[in-house]
C-alpha positions as CSV (number, residue, x, y, z in Angstrom):
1,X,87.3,123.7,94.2
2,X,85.4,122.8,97.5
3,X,85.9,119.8,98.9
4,X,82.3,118.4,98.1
5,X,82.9,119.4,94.1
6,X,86.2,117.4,94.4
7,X,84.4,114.5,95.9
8,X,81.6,114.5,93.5
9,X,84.1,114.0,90.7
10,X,86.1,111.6,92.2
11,X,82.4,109.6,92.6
12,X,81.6,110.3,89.0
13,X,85.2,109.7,87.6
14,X,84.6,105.9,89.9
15,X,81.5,105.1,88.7
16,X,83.0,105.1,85.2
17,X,85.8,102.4,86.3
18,X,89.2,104.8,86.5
19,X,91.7,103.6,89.1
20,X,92.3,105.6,92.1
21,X,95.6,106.5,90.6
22,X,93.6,107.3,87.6
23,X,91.4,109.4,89.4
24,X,93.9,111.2,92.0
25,X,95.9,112.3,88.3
26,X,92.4,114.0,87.1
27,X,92.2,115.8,90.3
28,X,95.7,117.0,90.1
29,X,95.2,118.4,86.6
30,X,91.8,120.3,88.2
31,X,94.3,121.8,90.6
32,X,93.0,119.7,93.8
33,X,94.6,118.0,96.5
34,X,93.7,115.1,97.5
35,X,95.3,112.3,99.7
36,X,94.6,108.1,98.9
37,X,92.9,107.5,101.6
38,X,90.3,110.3,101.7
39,X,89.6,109.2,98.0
40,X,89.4,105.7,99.3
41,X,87.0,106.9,102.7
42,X,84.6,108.8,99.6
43,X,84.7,105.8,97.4
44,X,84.4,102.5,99.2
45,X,80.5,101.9,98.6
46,X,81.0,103.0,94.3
47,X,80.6,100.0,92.9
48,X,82.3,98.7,89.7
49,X,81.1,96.5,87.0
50,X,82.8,93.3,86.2
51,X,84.2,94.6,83.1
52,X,85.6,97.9,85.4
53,X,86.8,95.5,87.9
54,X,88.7,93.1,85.0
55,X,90.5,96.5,83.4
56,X,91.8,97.4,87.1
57,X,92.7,94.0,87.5
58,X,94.6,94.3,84.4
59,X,96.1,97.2,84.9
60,X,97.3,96.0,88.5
61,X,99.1,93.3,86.3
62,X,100.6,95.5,84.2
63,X,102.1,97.3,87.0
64,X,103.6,94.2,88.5
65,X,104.9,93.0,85.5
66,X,106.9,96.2,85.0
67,X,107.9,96.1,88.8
68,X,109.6,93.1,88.4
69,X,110.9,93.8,84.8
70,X,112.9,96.7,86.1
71,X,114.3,95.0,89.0
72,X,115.5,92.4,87.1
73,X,117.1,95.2,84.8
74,X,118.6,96.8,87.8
75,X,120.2,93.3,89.0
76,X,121.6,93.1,85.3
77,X,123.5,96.4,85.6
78,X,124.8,95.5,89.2
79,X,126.0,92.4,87.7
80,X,127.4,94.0,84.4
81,X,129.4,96.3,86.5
């Protein structure tokens, strides 16, 4: 896939509200390469909606809370040993 296909997805796959992480997974599964922060460089003027923006948000919540819920897991086991 040439590099302006790959781009035009990424756009597209923006404008509906997926994540970068989201997006960079969809990519993969179309067999393309593509590094953070050229997907950030080809999306920085997409804007989202504020329902898009509240479901990243969430999700970016999400991935905190389970951040911190598996450190404390790991603490537990160091302490358990």
């Amino acid at each position: 896939m040439s590099k302006s296909k790959e781009k035009n997805m990424a756009i597209e796959l923006r404008q509906r509200g997926l994540s970068y992480s989201e997006i960079l997974d969809r990519l993969t599964e179309e067999g393309c390469k593509v590094s953070k922060g050229s997907l950030s460089n080809w999306l920085k003027s997409v804007n989202l909606t504020e329902e898009q923006q509240k479901r990243l948000e969430e999700r970016e919540e999400e991935g905190k809370r389970r951040g911190r819920q598996k450190i404390i897991n790991m603490r537990k086991t160091e302490t358990d040993d």
